[in-house]
N, C-alpha and C positions, 0 to 999 in steps of 0.2 A: 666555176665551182664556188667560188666565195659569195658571189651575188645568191647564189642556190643556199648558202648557211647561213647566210643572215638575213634572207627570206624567213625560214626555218625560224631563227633564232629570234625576228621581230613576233611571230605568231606567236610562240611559247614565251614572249613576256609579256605581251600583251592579253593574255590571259583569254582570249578570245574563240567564241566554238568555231569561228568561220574562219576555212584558211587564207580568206582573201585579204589582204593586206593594203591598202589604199598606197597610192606610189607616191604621194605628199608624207603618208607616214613612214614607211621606210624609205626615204629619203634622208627624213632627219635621224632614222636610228644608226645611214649611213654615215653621218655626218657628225654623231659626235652625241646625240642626244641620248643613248639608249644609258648613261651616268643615270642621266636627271631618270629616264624612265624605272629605272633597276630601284633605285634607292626610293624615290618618296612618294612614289603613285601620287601624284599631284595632281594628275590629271582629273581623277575621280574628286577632290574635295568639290564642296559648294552643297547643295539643297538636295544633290542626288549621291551624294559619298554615301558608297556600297559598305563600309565600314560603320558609319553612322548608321545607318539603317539595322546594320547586324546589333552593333550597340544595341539599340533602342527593343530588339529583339529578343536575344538576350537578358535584357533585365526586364521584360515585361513577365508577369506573373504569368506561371507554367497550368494554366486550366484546360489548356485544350493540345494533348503533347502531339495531336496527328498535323494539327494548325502550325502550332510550335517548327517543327519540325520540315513545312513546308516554307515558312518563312522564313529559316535558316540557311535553306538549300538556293532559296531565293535570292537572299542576298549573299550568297556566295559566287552564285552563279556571278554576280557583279563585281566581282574583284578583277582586275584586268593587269593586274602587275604584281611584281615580287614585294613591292613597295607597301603595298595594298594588304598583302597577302601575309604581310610580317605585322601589320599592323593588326590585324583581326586575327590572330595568333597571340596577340600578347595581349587582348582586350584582358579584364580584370573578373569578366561578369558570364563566361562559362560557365556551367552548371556538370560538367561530365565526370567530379567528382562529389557529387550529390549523394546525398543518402538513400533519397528515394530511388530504389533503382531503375524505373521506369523512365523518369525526368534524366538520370545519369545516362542511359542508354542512348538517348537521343541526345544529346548534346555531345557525348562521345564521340557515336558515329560521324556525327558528320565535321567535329575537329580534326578527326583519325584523317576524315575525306581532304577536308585542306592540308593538313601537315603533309600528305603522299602526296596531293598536287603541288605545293612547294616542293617539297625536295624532287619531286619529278624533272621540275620545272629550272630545280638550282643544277642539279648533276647534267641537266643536256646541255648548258652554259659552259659549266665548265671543262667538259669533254669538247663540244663541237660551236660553242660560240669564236667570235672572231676575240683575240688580245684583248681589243677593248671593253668586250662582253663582259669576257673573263673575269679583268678587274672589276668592273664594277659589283660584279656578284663574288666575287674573294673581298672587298672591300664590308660590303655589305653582312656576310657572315664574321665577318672580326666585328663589326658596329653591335651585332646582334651578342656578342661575347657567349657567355651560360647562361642567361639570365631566362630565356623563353624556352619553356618549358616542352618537352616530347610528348610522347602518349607511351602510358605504363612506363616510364623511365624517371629516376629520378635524376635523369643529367639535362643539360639543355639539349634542346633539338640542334644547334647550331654544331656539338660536338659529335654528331652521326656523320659530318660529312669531312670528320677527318682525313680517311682512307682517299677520299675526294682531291682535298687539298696535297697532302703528300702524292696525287699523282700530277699534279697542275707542279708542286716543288721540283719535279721530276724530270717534268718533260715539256715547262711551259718556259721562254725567255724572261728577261727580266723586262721590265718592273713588275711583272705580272707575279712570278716565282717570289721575288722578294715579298710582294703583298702577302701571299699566301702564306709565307712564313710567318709573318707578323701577326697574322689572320689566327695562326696554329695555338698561338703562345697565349689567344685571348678565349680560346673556346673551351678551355678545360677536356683537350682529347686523353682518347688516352693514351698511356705512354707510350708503347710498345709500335704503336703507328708515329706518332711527332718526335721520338727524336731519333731514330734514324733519320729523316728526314731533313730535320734542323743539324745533326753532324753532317750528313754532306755540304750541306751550305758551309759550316765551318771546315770542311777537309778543301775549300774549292781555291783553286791557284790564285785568285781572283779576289785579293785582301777588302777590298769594298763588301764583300758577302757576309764579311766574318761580323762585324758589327749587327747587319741584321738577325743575322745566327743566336750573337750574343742577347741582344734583345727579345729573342723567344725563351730563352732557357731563362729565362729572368723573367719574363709573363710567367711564363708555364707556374710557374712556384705560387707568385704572386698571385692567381687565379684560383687556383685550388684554394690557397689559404684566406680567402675572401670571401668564397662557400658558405653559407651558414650551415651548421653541424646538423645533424639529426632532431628532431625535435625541437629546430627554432625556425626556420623557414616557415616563410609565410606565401611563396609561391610554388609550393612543393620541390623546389631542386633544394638539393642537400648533399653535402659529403660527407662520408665519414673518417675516420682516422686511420683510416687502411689506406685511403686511396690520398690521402695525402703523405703518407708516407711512403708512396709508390711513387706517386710524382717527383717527390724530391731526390727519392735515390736516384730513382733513372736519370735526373739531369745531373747530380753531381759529377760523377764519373766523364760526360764531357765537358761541362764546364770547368772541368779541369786541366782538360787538354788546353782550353782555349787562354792558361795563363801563361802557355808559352807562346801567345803570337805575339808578330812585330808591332803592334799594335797597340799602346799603352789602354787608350781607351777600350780596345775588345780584352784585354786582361783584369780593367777594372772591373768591366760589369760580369763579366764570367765569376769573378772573385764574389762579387754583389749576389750573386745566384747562389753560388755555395752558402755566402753566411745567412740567403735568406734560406736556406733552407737547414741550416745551423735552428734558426728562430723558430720554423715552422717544426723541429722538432722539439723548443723548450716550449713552445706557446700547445703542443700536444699533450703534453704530460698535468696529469692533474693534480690539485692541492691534496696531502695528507687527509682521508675521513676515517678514521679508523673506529669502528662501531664502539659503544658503549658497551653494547652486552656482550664476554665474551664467545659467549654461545653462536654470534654473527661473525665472532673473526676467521673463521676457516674459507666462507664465503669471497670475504673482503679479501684475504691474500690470494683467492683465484681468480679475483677481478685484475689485481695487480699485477698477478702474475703474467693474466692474458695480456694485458697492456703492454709489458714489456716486451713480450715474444712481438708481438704488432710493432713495436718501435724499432726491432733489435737488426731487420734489415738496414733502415735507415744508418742507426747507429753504427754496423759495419763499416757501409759506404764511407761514410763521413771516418773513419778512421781508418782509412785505405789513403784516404786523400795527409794524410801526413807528411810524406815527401814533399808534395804541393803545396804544401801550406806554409812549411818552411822555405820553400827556394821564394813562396808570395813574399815571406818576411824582411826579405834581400831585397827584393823587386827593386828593379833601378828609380819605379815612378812612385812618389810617394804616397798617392791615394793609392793604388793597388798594397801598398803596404798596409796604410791604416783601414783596409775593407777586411785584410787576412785578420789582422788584430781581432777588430767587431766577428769576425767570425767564429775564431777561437772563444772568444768571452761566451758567444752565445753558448757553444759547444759545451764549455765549463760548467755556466751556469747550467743547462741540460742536463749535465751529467747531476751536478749538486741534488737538482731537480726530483730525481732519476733516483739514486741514494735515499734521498729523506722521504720518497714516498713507500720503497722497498723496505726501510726500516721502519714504515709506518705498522706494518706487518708483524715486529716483535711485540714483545712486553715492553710499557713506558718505562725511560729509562729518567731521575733528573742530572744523574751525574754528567759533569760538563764532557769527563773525558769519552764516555762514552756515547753523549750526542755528537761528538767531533768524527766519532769514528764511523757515524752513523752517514755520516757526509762522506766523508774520506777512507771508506773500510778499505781492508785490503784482501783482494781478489783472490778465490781459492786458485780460479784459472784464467788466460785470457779474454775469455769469451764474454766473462762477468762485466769486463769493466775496454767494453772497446774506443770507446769515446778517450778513458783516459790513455789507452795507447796510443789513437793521433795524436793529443795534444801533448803526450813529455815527447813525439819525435818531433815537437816545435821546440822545447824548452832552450837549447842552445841558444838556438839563431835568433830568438825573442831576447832571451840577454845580452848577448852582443848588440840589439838593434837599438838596446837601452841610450846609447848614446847617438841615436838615430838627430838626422838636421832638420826635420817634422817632431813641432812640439802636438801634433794631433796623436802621432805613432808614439812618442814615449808616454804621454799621456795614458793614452790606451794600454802600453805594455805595461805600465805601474799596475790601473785598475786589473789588469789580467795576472797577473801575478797574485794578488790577494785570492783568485779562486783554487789556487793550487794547490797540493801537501804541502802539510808544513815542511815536510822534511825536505823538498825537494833542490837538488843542490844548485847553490848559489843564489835560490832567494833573495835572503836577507842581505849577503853583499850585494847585489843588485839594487839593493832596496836602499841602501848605506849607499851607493852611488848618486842615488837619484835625490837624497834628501841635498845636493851639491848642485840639482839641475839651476839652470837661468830661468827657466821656468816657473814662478810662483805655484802654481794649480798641480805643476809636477811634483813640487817640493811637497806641497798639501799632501799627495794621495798618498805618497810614500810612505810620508809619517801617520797618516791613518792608517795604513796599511800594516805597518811594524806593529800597530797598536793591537791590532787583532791577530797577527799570527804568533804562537807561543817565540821564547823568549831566545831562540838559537842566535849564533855567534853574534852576543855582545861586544866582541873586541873591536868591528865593525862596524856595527849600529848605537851603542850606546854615546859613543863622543861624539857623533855626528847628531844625535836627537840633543845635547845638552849644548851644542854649538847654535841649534836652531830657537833655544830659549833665549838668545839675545836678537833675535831677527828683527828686521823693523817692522813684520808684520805681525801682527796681533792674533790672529787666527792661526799660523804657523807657530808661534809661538807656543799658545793652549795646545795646538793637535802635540806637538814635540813631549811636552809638562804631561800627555797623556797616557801615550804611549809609552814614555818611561815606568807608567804605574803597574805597565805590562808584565816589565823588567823585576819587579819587585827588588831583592835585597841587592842584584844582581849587579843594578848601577848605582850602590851605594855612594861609587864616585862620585856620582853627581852630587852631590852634599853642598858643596861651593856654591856653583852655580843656582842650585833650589835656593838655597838659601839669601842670595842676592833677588832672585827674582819675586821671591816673598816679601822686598821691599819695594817692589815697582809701583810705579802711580795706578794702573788698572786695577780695582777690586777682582775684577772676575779672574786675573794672573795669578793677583796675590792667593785664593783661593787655590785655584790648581797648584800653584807650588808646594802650600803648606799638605794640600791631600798627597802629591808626589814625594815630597817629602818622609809622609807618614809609611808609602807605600814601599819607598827603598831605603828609609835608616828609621824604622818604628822603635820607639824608644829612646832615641837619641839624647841629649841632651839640651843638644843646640837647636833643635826642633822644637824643644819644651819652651825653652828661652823663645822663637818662634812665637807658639802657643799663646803662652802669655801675654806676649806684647797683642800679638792681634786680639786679646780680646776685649780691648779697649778702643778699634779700628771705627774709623769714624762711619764706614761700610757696614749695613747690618750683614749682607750674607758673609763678612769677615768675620764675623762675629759671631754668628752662626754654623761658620765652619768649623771655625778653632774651637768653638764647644762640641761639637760631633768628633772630634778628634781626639779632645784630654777624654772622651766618656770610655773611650777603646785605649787612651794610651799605657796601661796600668796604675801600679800601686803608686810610682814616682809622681803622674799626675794630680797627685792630693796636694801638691805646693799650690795648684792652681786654684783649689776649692773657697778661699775667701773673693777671689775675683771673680768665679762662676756664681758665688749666692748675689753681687749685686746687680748680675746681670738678670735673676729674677724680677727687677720690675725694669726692664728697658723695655722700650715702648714699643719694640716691634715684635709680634707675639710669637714667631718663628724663633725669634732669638731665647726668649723665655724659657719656649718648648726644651730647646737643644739644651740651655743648661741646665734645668730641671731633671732633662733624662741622663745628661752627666755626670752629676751629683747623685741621681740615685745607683749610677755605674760604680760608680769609686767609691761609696758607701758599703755597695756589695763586695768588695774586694778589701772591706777592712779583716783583718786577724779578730777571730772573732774570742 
């Protein structure tokens, strides 16, 4: 019986009308060759390659389409392998979508004719070929990825024979099974066939499987999102935004499952699938175009609209996965922790995304509080805002991790914390924690991070940004000096400390102090006193500050007015500027 199927199975790849089969040739397809045959049609290259000839066919000008058309059939008749067959498939110089319809006709038919002899040719392989068949032509359709295009489809040809594959996943041994899955994750199926498929592998007693599992659900994403979109493809496949966001739900939900195996690495990359699919939902959503003429905005909020209802599966999915994402944040392995972080950020930033394009929709607003809220509105009902419910049932366990022993995860957890509500509790202590990390880049984000979010529990954050103004670093230093400016009157405490640091050797310190200064004790006295000395600072941007400062300090800053007029001719003309517009400040604030 096996001699009788690979009989059989030597004819149908050899592409041949005669079923006679030379016993030198199937000898060696018994033997191991039918690899080399399946993949590169090799055999055919030289002075008579049946693809060449098509080439050459192909781009020869269309004058005579009955000639055309017989030359085509011609050189197809000489394709004698899958190899062969894949090649004169992806040629570049097709004509079957032509304008002219007559030229489109003929070149149509007879691609329509080879694509059904390939696929003819792949499905009896992998139903009734021997193991080794199998592989090579499961090997060969992952090679082939989306990229070679169907007839009347905008998906690759390679992804019709999904249903194929998932039954080889089914019913075939390994490595053949394994291939196949690997094969799944690169052809852009669709979903509803590959991951049933790909979770059995993942359900299998048999933990060596789970990896390969892992590695399709993580194609799978990758694939779709590599797509060019509608209207930029240049080989006619293209996806659109529906059907990447079909891909990614469908796999989240088990790549979820797979962050509980025993497995560190099958939890990594399961975790790696979710937040690429975290990504492929922020890299979906598009920049703010909110028309000029109101007359076009009822349009443009139905554009918006529909895009969100197209996003809003995804969105769910992704906020189902919350429990997961917090038990990822504990994870014993610390790359599965810092994958859950990247995940969330992406999620966040999504959401941000998400908001400011939906507010694109109102009347421009320029008040701060209400672009804030534009970001961070608050939800009539759940439904509005599902991304934000996965991500606060991470909020805990992301602050506890805070003092995580991966400087990659605190890292991360810092910058992920800045995408949050402000209000959300225990931020800013968190934040007060982390400006104390060992970490330099931690301590950095931190105090960037204070800097932008409104000014809650200073009893926390303020002694710890004014402990950072003596740091040995220089950059930590300013982000600290900035962030206070945040704080406004708030950490007038700091008074001491600014005002030492306004005597540091750095111009660009002493600067930030004197403006922090300005920021949390305006008016001061001892600020004035400040003021005045700098503006005789051997530094012109000292000099230049401390005059941008007396022009806003009020009426008190007229003591400063004989040393601002002879800063009118110092040589550097920024400096001039500033106290020229000074002096004309404090001038308008005389009693008239």
């Amino acid at each position: 019986m096996e001699n009788r199927v690979s009989k059989q199975t030597a004819v149908i790849l050899s592409g041949s009308p005669s079923s006679r089969v030379s016993a030198g040739l199937l000898g060696a397809l018994l033997a191991g060759a039918m690899l080399w045959w399946v993949h590169s049609g090799a055999a055919q290259k030289g002075p008579a390659d049946a693809v060449e000839q098509l080439r050459t066919t192909l781009k020869a000008p269309a004058r005579d389409l009955a000639e055309r058309e017989r030359r085509i059939r011609s050189a197809l008749t000489g394709l004698q392998s899958l190899g062969s067959m894949r090649r004169a498939l992806a040629l570049q110089d097709w004509r079957d979508t032509d304008l002219e319809p007559r030229l489109a006709k003929v070149d149509s038919t007879q691609r329509a004719a080879l694509v059904e002899r390939f696929s003819r040719t792949v499905r009896e392989l992998l139903r009734n070929g021997s193991a080794q068949d199998c592989l090579a032509v499961v090997n060969l359709l992952g090679e082939m990825g989306p990229t070679l295009r169907d007839m009347g489809s905008k998906h690759g040809l390679a992804s019709s024979f999904a249903p194929d594959l998932a039954l080889v996943i089914k019913q075939r041994p390994s490595p053949v099974r394994d291939a196949a899955t690997t094969a799944m994750g690169r052809i852009n199926p669709e979903p509803s066939i590959a991951i049933p498929a790909i979770a059995q592998l993942l359900a299998e007693p048999e933990t060596a499987k789970h990896m390969t599992a892992a590695e399709a659900l993580f194609a799978l994403v990758r694939t779709v999102m590599e797509l060019p979109a509608p209207g930029q493809s240049t080989t006619g496949i293209e996806v659109t935004r529906r059907e990447i966001v079909a891909v990614a739900q469908a796999v989240t939900p088990v790549a979820a499952r797979g962050l509980r195996d025993g497995d560190p690495q099958v939890r990594t990359r399961c975790m790696q699938a979710i937040g690429l699919a975290a990504t492929a939902l922020r890299d979906t959503i598009r920049e703010p175009s909110p028309p000029d003429n109101p007359a076009d905005m009822a349009v443009y909020k139905q554009q918006v609209d529909t895009e969100r209802q197209e996003l809003q599966p995804l969105m769910m999915a992704l906020r189902d996965l919350g429990p997961a994402l917090a038990a990822a944040l504990s994870d014993a392995d610390s790359d599965v922790r810092w994958q859950a972080r990247r995940a969330l950020e992406d999620m966040a930033k999504a959401r941000s995304l998400l908001h400011v394009r939906m507010a694109s929709t109102q009347p421009r607003s320029t008040d701060e509080t209400q672009v804030r809220m534009a970001i961070f509105p608050a939800p009539r009902n759940a439904a509005e805002d599902p991304l934000g419910q996965g991500i606060r049932a991470t909020v805990p366990t992301l602050l506890a991790g805070m003092a995580d022993a991966d400087v990659r995860v605190r890292r991360m957890a810092v910058e992920f914390l800045e995408t949050l509500e402000p209000d959300t509790a225990g931020v800013n202590r968190a934040l007060a924690m982390a400006l104390r990390d060992p970490d330099r880049s931690v301590r950095w984000t931190a105090a960037r991070t204070l800097g932008k979010l409104p000014p809650l529990d200073p009893g926390a954050t303020v002694p710890e940004l004014v402990r950072l103004l003596t740091d040995s670093d220089l950059d930590l230093e300013l982000c600290a000096a900035r962030a206070l400016q945040n704080y406004g009157t708030v950490a007038e405490g700091a008074l001491p400390a600014l005002l030492q640091a306004a005597d540091v050797k750095d111009a660009e310190m002493r600067v930030a102090a004197l403006r922090t200064l300005e920021a949390t004790n305006p008016g001061n006295p001892q600020l004035l006193v400040k003021l005045r000395t700098a503006l005789a600072d051997e530094d012109a941007r000292v000099r230049q500050g401390a005059a941008e400062i007396l022009g806003r300090f009020g009426p008190s800053g007229r003591e400063a007015e004989p040393a601002l007029r002879e800063l009118l001719g110092d040589r550097h003309p920024d400096v001039r500027k500033a106290a020229n517009d000074a002096l004309a400040n404090l001038a308008q604030q005389r009693p008239k």
